[in-house]
C-alpha positions in Angstrom: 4.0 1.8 9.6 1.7 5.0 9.4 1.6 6.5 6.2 2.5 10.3 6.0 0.5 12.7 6.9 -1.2 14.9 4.0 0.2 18.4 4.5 -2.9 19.5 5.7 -1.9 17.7 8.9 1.4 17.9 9.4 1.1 20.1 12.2 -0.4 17.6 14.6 1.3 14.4 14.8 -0.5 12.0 17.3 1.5 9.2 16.9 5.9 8.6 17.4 5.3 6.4 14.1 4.1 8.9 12.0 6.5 11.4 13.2 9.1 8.7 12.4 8.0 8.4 8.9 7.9 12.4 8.2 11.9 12.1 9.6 12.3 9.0 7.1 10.4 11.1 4.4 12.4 14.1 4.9 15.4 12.1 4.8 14.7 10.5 2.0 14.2 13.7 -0.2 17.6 14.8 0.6 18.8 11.3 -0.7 19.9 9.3 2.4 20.8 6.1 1.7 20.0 2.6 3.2 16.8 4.3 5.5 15.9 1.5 8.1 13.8 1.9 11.1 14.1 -0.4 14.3 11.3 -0.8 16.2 13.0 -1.3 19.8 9.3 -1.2 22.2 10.3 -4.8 22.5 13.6 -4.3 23.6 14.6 -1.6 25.0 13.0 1.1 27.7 14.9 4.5 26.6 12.8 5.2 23.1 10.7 3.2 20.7 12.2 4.1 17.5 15.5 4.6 15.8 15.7 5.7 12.5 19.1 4.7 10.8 20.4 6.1 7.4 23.1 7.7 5.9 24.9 10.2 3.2 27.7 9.7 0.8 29.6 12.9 2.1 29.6 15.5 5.4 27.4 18.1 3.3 25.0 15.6 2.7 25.2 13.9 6.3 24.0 17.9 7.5 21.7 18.6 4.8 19.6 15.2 5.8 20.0 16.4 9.5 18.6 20.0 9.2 15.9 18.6 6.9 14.6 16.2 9.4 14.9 18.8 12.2 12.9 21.4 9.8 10.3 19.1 9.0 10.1 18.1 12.6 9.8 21.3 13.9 7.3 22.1 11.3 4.8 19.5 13.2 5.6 21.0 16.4 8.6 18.5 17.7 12.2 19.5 18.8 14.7 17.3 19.8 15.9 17.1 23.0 19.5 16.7 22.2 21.8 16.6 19.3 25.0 15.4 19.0 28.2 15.2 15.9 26.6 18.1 13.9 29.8 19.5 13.5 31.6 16.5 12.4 29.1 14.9 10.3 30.5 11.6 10.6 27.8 10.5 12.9 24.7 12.9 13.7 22.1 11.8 16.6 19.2 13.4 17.1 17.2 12.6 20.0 13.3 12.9 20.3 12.2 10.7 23.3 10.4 8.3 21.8 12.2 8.0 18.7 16.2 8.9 17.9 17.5 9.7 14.4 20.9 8.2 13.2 22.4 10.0 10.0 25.9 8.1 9.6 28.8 8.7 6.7 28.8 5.5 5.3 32.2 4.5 6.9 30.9 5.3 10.7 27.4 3.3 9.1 29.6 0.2 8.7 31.8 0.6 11.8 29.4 1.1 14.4 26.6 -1.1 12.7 23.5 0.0 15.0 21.5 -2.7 13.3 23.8 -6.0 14.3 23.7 -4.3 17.5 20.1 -4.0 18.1 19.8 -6.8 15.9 16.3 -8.4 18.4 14.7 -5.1 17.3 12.1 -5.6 14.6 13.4 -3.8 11.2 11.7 -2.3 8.6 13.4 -1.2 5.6 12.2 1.5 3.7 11.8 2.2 0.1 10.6 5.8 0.0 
């Protein structure tokens, strides 16, 4: 994967990758746990990209959310869609060519995104 882009050019992303690894940055600094990212060019037509992680708690869940989004915005992308803000228990945020999974960690383990999508190459991070 890309590395991060110094701050210096944040602003102009080129790249999905490297915009998936500011999301996986920003979600690690508000602790998510368990950050993986499936690469899914090789399986699937609807995006390239998920990023999967996920928070001990609701608060948490949100506070990973809006950091991604602020970072995101920051570099000049919005996403399309979002969906379970309110909820927390499972918060999607679309961006095309990559979408952002932020799971409490019962909805991680009941929905299991990565047995499903299990042909998609992973990459787990350590951030």
């Amino acid at each position: 994967m890309s590395s991060i882009p110094n701050e210096q050019n944040i602003a102009s992303i080129p790249e999905p990758d490297e915009a998936v690894m500011l999301a996986a940055h920003a979600a690690s600094d508000k602790k998510a746990e368990a950050l993986v990212i499936l690469d899914l060019r090789e399986v699937a037509s609807f995006t390239e990209f998920f990023l999967i992680g996920n928070g001990a708690n609701p608060k948490q869940v949100q506070a990973i959310s809006d950091a991604i989004e602020d970072q995101l915005r920051q570099a000049g992308k919005r996403p399309l869609h979002i969906e379970g803000y309110a909820s927390a228990e499972w918060i999607l945020l679309d961006y095309g060519d990559f979408i952002v999974h932020i799971f409490s960690n019962s909805a991680r383990r009941f929905y299991d995104l990565e047995r499903l999508w299990r042909d998609a190459k992973r990459t787990e991070l350590t951030l």
